[in-house]
N, C-alpha and C positions, 0 to 999 in steps of 0.2 A: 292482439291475436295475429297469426299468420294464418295467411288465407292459401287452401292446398286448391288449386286446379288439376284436375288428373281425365283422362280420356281412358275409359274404361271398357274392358268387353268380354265376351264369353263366362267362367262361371266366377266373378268376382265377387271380394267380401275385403271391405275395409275396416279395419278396426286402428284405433289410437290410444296413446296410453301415456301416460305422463310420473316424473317424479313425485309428482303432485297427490295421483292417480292410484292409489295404492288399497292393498286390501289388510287385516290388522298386523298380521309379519311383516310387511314392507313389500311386499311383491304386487310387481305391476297390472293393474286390472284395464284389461282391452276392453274396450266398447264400440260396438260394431255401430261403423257411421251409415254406410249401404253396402246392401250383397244383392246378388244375382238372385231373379227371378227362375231357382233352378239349376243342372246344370247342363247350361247352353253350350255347344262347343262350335259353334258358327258363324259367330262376330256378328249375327243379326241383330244383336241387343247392346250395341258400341252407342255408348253418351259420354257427355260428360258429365263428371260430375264434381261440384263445387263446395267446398263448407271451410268457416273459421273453425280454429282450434288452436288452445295454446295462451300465451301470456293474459293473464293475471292465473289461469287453472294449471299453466307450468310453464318451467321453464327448460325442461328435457323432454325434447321432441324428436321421434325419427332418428334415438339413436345416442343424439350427442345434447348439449349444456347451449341455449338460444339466451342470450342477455340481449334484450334494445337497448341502445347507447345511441344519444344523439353526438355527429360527429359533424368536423368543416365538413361543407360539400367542396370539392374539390377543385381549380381550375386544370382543363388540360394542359399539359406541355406538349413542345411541338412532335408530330405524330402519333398523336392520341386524340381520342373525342371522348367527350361526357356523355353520359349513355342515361334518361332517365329509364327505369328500369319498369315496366309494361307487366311481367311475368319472366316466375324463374323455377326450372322444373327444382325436383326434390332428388337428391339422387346419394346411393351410398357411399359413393364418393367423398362426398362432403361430410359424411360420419369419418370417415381416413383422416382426412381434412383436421379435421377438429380433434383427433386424437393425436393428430401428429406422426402421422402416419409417412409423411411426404418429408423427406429432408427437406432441410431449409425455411422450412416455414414456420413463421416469426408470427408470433401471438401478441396482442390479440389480432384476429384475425374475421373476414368475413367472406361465408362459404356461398357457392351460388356459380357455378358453370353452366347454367343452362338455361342463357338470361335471351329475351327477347323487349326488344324499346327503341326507344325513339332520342337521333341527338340533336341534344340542347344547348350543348357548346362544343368549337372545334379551337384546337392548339394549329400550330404554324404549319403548316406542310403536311398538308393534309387537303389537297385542291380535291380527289376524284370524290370526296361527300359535300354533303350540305345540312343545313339544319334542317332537323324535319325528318330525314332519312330513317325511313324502318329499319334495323338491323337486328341480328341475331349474333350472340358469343356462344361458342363452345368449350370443351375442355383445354383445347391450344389458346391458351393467350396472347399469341402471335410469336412471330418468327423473326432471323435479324435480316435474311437476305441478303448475306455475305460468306457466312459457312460453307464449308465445301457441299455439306446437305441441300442447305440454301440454292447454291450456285447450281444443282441440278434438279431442281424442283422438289425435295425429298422435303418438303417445311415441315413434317411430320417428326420428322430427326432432329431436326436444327439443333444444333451447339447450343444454345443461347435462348432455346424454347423456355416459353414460361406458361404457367395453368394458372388458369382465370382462380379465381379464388383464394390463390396464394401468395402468386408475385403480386397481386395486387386484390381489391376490393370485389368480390363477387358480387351476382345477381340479390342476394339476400337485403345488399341496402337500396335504398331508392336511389342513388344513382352510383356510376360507376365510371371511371375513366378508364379507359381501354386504346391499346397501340391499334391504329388503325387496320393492322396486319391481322388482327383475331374477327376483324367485321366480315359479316356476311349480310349480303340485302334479303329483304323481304318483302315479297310479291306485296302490293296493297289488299287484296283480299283475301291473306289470308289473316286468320284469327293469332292474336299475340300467343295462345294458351297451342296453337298447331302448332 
């Protein structure tokens, strides 16, 4: 199963639907996991909201084709940390992702830019973390810091930018090595799923 965390609010309705999922044509049938009490337009009714869904009931979820494969876990090389993987948003992105949307990217492949965890191993050069460190990755998988973009702060450009989920292993497996240049910390109290 993959487990969805989502923060929800105002007049929402979750429905899910799978390959699996189907009505006698083949056409996909939603089932509404929670909806709104109504409709609110005030965000006084923001929860979260938590449920399994998916593997052995499908395996087309959210879009695109979800296979578990157990793989090495990986060690870092120098300026990367091992990232164990806490929670990873869902995002349409990663349906791109998996169609092949993104030149470059080499299949098979594991989708997941919106990874929040904890590292559990660090490669060489890499002194300003520690084990233990909350962090957060997003869409930029880091930068080189030598590009002319680099050289003026523009890491947003960078020559040499790479997205989490493609140049390398996204939030989707349990862990994840990542250039230490995609890390961002994370307050201790906030929640893995904020």
């Amino acid at each position: 199963n993959v487990r969805f965390r989502m923060v929800v609010a105002n007049d929402y309705r979750i429905e899910m639907s799978s390959d699996r999922q189907t009505n006698p044509v083949g056409q996909p049938q939603f089932l509404v996991v929670q909806r709104a009490d109504g409709n609110i337009q005030s965000r006084i009714n923001q929860r979260e909201v938590v449920f399994d869904y998916g593997l052995p009931t499908a395996n087309q979820i959210a879009g695109f084709t979800l296979e578990l494969t157990d793989l090495e876990i990986p060690e870092p090389a120098p300026g990367t940390a091992r990232i164990q993987v806490e929670a990873c948003g869902v995002c349409h992105s990663d349906s791109q992702l998996v169609a092949g949307l993104l030149p470059g990217t080499a299949f098979p492949m594991t989708p997941g830019h919106e990874i929040t965890g904890t590292i559990d191993a660090l490669g060489a050069d890499t002194q300003e973390w520690q084990l233990g460190d909350r962090v957060a990755i997003g869409w930029s998988g880091g930068y080189c810091g030598h590009c002319t973009f680099c050289r003026r702060g523009e890491f947003m450009h960078c020559s040499h930018a790479k997205v989490t989920g493609a140049a390398f292993r996204g939030g989707y497996a349990e862990k994840a090595v990542v250039p230490i240049s995609a890390l961002a910390r994370i307050p201790d109290e906030l929640d893995a799923a904020e």
